[in-house]
C-alpha positions in Angstrom: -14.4 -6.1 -7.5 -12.2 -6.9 -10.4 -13.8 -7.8 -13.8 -11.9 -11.3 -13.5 -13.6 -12.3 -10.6 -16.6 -10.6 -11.7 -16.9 -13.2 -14.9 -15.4 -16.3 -12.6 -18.9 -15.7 -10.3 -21.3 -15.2 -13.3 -20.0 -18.2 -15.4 -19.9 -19.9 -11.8 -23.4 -19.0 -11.0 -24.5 -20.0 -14.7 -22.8 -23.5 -14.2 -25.0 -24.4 -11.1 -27.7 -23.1 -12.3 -27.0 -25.7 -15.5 -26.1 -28.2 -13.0 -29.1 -27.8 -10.3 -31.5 -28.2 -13.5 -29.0 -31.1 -15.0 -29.2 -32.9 -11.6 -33.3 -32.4 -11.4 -33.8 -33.8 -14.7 -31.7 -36.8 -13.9 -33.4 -37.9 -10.8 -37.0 -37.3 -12.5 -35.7 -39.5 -15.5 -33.9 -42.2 -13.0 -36.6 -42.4 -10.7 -39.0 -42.9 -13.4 -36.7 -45.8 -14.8 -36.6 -48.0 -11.8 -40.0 -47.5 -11.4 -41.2 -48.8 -14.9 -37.9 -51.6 -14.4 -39.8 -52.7 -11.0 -43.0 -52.7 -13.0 -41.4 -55.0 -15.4 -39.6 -56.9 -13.0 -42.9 -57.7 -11.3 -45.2 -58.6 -14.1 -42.5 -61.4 -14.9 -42.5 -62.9 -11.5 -46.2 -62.9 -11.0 -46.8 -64.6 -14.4 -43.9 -67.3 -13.3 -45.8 -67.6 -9.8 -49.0 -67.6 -11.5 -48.2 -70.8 -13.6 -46.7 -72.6 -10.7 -49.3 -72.0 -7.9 -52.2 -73.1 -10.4 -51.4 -76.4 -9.8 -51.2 -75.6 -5.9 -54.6 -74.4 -5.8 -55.9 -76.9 -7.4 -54.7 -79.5 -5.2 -55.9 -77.2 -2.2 -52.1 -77.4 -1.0 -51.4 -74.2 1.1 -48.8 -75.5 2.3 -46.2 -75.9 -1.1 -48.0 -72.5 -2.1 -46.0 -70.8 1.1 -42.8 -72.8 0.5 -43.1 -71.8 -3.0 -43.3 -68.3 -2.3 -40.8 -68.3 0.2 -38.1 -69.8 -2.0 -39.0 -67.5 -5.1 -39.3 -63.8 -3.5 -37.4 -64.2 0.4 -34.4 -61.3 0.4 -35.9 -59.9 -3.5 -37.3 -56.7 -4.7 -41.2 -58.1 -3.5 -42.3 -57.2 0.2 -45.7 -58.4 -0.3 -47.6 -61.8 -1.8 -51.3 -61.8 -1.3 -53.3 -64.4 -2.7 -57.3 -63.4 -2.8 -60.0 -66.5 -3.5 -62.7 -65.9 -6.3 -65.0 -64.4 -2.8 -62.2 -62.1 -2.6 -61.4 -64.0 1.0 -57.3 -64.1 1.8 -55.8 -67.6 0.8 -52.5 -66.6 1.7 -50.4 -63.6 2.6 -46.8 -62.9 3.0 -44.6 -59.7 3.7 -41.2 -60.1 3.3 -38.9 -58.2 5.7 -35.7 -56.6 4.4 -32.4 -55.7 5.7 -32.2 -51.8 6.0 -30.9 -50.2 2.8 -27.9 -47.7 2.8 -30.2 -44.8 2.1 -30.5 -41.2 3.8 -33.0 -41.2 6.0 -33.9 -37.9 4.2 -34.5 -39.3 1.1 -37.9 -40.8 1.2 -38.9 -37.5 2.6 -37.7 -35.5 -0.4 -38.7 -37.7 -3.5 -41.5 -40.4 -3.4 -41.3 -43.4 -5.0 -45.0 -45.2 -5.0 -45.2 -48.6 -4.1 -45.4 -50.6 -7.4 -48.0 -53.1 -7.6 -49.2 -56.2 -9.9 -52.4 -57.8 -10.1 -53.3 -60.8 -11.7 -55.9 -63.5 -11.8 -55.4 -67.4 -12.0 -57.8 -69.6 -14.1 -58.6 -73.3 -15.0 -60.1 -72.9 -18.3 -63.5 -71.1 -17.1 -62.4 -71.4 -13.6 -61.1 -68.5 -11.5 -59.2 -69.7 -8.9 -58.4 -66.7 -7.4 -56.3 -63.0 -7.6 -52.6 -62.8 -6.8 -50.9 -59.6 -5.9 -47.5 -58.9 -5.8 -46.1 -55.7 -4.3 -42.6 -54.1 -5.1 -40.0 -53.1 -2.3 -39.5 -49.3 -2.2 -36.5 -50.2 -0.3 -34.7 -51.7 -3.4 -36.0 -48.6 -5.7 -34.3 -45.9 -3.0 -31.3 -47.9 -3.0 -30.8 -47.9 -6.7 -31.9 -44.3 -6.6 -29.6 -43.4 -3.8 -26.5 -44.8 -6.1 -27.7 -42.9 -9.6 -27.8 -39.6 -7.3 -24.7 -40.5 -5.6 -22.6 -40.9 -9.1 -24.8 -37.9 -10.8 -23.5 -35.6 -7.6 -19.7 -36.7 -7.1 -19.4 -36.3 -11.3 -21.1 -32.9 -11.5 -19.0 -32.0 -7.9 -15.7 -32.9 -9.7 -16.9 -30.9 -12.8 -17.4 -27.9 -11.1 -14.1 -27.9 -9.6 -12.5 -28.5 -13.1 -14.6 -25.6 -14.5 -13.9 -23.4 -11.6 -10.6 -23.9 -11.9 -10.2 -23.9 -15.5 -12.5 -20.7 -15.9 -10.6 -18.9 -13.0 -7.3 -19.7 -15.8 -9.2 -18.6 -18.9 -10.5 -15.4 -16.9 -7.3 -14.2 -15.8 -5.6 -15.3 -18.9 -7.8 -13.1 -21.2 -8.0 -10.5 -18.8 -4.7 -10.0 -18.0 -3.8 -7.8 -20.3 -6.4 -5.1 -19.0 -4.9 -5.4 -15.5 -1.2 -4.7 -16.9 -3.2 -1.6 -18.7 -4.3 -0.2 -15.2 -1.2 -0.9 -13.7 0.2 1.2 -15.8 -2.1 3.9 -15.9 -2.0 3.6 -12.1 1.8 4.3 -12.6 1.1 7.3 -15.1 -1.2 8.8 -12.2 1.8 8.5 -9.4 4.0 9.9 -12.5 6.1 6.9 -12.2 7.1 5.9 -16.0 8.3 2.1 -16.6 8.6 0.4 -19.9 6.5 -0.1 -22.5 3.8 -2.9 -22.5 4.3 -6.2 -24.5 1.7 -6.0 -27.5 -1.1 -9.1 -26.3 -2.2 -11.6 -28.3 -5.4 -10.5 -28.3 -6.6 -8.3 -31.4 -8.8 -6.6 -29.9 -6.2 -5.1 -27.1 -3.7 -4.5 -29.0 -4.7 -1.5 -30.6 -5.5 -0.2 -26.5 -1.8 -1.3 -25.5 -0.3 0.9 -28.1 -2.1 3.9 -27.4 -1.2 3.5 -23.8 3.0 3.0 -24.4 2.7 5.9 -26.8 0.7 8.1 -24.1 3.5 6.7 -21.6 6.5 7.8 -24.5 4.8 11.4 -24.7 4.3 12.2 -21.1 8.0 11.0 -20.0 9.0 13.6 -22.9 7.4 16.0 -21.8 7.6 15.5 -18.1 11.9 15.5 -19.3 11.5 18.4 -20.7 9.4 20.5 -18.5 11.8 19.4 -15.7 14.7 20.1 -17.4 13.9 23.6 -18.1 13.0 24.2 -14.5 16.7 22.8 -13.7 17.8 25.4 -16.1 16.0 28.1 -14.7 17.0 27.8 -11.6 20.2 28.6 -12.0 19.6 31.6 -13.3 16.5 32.3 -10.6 17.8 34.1 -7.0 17.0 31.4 -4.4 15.3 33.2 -1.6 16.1 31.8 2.2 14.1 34.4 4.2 13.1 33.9 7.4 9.7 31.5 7.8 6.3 34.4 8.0 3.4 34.5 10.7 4.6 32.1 13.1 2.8 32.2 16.5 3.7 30.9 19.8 2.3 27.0 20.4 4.1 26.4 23.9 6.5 23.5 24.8 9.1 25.2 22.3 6.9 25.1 19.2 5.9 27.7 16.8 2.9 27.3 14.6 2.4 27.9 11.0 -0.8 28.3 9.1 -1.5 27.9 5.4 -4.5 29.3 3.5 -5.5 28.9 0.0 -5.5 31.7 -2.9 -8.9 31.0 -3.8 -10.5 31.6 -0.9 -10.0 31.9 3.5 -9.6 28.4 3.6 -7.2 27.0 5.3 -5.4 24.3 3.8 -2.2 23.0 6.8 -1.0 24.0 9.9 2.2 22.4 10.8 4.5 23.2 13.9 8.3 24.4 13.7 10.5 23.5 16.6 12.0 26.4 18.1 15.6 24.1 18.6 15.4 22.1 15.4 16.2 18.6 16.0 19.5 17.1 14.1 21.6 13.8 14.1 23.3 15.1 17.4 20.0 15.0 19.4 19.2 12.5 21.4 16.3 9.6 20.9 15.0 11.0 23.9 15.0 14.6 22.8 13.2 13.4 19.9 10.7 11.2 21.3 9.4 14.3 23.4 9.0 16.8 20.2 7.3 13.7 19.1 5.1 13.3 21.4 4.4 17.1 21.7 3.3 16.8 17.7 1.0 13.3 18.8 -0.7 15.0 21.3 -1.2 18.7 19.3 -4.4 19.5 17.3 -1.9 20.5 14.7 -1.5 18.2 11.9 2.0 18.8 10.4 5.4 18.4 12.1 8.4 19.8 10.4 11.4 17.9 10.8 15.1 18.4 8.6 15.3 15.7 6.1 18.6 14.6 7.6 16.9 13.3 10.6 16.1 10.2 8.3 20.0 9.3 8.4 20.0 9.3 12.0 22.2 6.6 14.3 19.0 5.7 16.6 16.7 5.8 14.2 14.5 2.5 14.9 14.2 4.3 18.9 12.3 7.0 18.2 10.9 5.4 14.5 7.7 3.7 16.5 6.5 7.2 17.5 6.9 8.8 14.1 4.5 5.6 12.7 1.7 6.2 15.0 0.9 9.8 13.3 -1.6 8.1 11.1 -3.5 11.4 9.2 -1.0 13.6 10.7 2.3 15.1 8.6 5.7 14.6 8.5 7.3 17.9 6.7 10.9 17.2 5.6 13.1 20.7 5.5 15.4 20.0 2.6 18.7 20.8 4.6 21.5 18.5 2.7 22.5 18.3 -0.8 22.1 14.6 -1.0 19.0 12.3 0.7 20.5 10.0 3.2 20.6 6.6 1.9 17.5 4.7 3.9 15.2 8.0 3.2 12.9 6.2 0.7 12.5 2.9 2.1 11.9 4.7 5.6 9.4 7.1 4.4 7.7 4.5 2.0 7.3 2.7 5.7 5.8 5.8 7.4 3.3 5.8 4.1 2.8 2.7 4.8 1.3 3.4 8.6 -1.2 6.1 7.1 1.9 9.2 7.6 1.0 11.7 5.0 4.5 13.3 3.6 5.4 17.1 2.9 8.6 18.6 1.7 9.7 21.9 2.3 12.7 24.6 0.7 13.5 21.4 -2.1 16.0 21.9 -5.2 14.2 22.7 -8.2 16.1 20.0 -10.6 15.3 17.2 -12.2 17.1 14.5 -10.0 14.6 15.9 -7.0 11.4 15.7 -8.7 12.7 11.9 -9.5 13.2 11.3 -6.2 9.9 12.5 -4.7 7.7 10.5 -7.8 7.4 7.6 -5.8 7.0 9.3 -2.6 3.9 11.8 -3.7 3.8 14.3 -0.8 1.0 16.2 0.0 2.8 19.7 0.2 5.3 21.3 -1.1 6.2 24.8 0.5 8.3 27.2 -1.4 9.8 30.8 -1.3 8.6 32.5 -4.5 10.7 35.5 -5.8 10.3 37.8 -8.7 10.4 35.2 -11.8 7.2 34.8 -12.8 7.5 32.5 -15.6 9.7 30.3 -13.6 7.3 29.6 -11.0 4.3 29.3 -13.2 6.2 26.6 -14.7 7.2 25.1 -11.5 3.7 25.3 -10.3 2.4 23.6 -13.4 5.3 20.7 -13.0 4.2 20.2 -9.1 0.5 20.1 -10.2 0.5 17.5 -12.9 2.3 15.3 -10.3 -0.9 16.4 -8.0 1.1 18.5 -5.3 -0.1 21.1 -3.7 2.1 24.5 -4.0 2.3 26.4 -0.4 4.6 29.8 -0.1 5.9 29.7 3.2 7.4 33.0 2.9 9.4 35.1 -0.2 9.3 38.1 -1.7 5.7 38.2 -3.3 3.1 39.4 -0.4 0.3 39.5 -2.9 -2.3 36.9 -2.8 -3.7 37.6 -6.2 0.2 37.3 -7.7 0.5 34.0 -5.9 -2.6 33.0 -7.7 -1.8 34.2 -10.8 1.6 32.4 -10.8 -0.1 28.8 -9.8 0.9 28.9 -6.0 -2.1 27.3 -4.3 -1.8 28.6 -0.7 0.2 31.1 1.5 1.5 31.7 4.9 -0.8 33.8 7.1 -1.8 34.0 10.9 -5.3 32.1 11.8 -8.1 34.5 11.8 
């Protein structure tokens, strides 16, 4: 997980939190509000009712008492009028019956609102004339609740997509700078070198982005000049084109060849060697049998001539070649010049899970260039007698994390090889 979206789901996490606790208090507090409002709201009507039915029940007229009730409190906020005589005997009663409110039906279950009620008693001087109750509509107090939660939500909703938003912009802003920094590190790793890095705005980066463009400046230098000396050096150093050692029989017109390390009996790649080596004058058939002979083989490695990549039919024999996933694909250096589709092919066959090896390369500067962005696996050789040559080579192939085989050469002497940096040599399996 990146550090950007690391902080976007911390920040967002924090905001809900905020918000959940923001929402909860606003409820408690509206809730609370309409409930004292109702209260209010009540104690007002029942002293107006009071005043008006003392005049009723004094005349013992039951029947203006209803009609007056009817006309103050039919379709309000009261569902109930009760009317109690000093003996506590019902005078009059009256529930008023609503229209359904648009409310959840969840709601009530979630937060209670208590019926709100008033009490009050009516008197002629001395006289009690009885006890009059009215009763408050929950309906009307969910409905007004309903709306407060209903603004409260869609407001905090549309905030948190601003926030999101807006932190998602702040977070990759700020942190953009540290991406740029691994991308280039990431580049140093695969020895590819690009330019320098813009200096950010940020003070606390800045001092970061220098030391990585100057770590960048010293490592093309001396990646330059280690390369250019081996260019040098090779012209003076014999090239050795002996004849491939310890190949053993694999059937179907295949030989085998095994690789072990310096350090110890380990083997480190076995790769098969056509006996009839396979050129831009085979066909796609031809081709698409070795291939199949390499699929089907316990052997990981196939060695193939780099031409091959230029051939005519490449894209009918190409689909084969992609399914080696974990298997090899060793190139035999065997033109002066890499056909013109080479990298964009083989950066395809990387792409399918094909692991790359080159084999009998120029030592020069333009070759290492060219297999940078490629980063085989294997890079097989035929050491002669230079030592300092090929510790330097060794050292060049290692920083750019290859591993150094000798397929054959002069040197027989597996503590030489090791000595010189040569990580693995040709010998039959044990």
């Amino acid at each position: 997980m990146s550090l950007a979206k690391l902080l976007n789901r911390i920040i967002l996490i924090l905001f809900l939190a905020g918000a959940i606790l923001l929402f909860m208090l606003e409820v408690t507090t509206v809730r609370q509000s309409i409930l004292d409002q109702m209260s209010a709201n009540l104690e007002t009507a029942i002293t107006a009712l009071g005043l008006v039915l003392q005049g009723t029940l004094l005349n013992d007229d039951k029947v203006l008492a209803e009609t007056i009730v009817n006309a103050m409190f039919d379709g309000g906020f009261v569902s109930a009028v009760t009317l109690l005589d000093p003996d506590g005997q019902v005078l009059f009663q009256k529930v008023f019956h609503t229209a359904q409110q648009n409310v959840p039906t969840w709601l009530p279950s979630v937060i209670d609102m208590p019926p709100v009620k008033i009490e009050q008693e009516l008197t002629d001087g001395w006289r009690m004339l009885g006890t009059l109750t009215l009763e408050g509509h929950t309906g009307y107090a969910y409905q007004h609740l309903w709306n407060a939660i209903s603004r409260t939500g869609t407001a905090l909703l549309a905030g948190l997509l601003v926030f999101t938003l807006v932190i998602s912009w702040v977070c990759n802003r700020l942190l953009r700078p540290l991406e740029q920094i691994n991308q280039q590190l990431v580049k140093i790793r695969k020895r590819q070198f690009s330019g320098n890095l813009a200096s950010p705005w940020l003070q606390d980066l800045k001092e970061l982005v220098a030391s990585v463009n100057q770590l960048v400046s010293e490592r093309k230098r001396d990646l330059l000049q280690q390369r250019l000396k081996i260019s040098q050096l090779s012209k003076q150093v014999a090239i050795s084109n002996q004849p491939l050692q310890t190949l053993t029989e694999a059937g179907e017109g295949l030989l085998q060849q095994h690789f072990f390390s310096t350090q110890a009996s380990i083997r480190l790649y076995s790769r098969l060697i056509p006996e009839v080596t396979p050129s831009l004058d085979s066909s796609p058939d031809e081709i698409r049998h070795l291939l199949d002979l390499w699929l089907h083989h316990t052997v990981e490695g196939l060695q193939l001539p780099l031409s091959l990549l230029g051939h005519a039919d490449w894209t009918q024999f190409s689909p084969l070649l992609a399914k080696g996933r974990g298997k090899t694909l060793d190139w035999r250096w065997d033109q002066e010049h890499v056909p013109p589709l080479a990298q964009e092919r083989l950066a395809a066959l990387q792409e399918q899970g094909v692991e790359m090896a080159f084999s009998a390369i120029p030592m020069t500067n333009e070759t290492f260039n060219q297999l940078d962005p490629i980063n085989p696996v294997f890079i097989s050789c035929q050491p002669t007698q230079a030592p300092l040559y090929w510790n330097l080579v060794a050292q060049c192939l290692h920083s750019a994390g290859y591993t150094l085989l000798a397929e054959a050469g002069d040197i027989q002497d597996i503590d030489t090889l090791r000595n010189w940096g040569i990580d693995g040599y040709a010998s039959k399996e044990a």
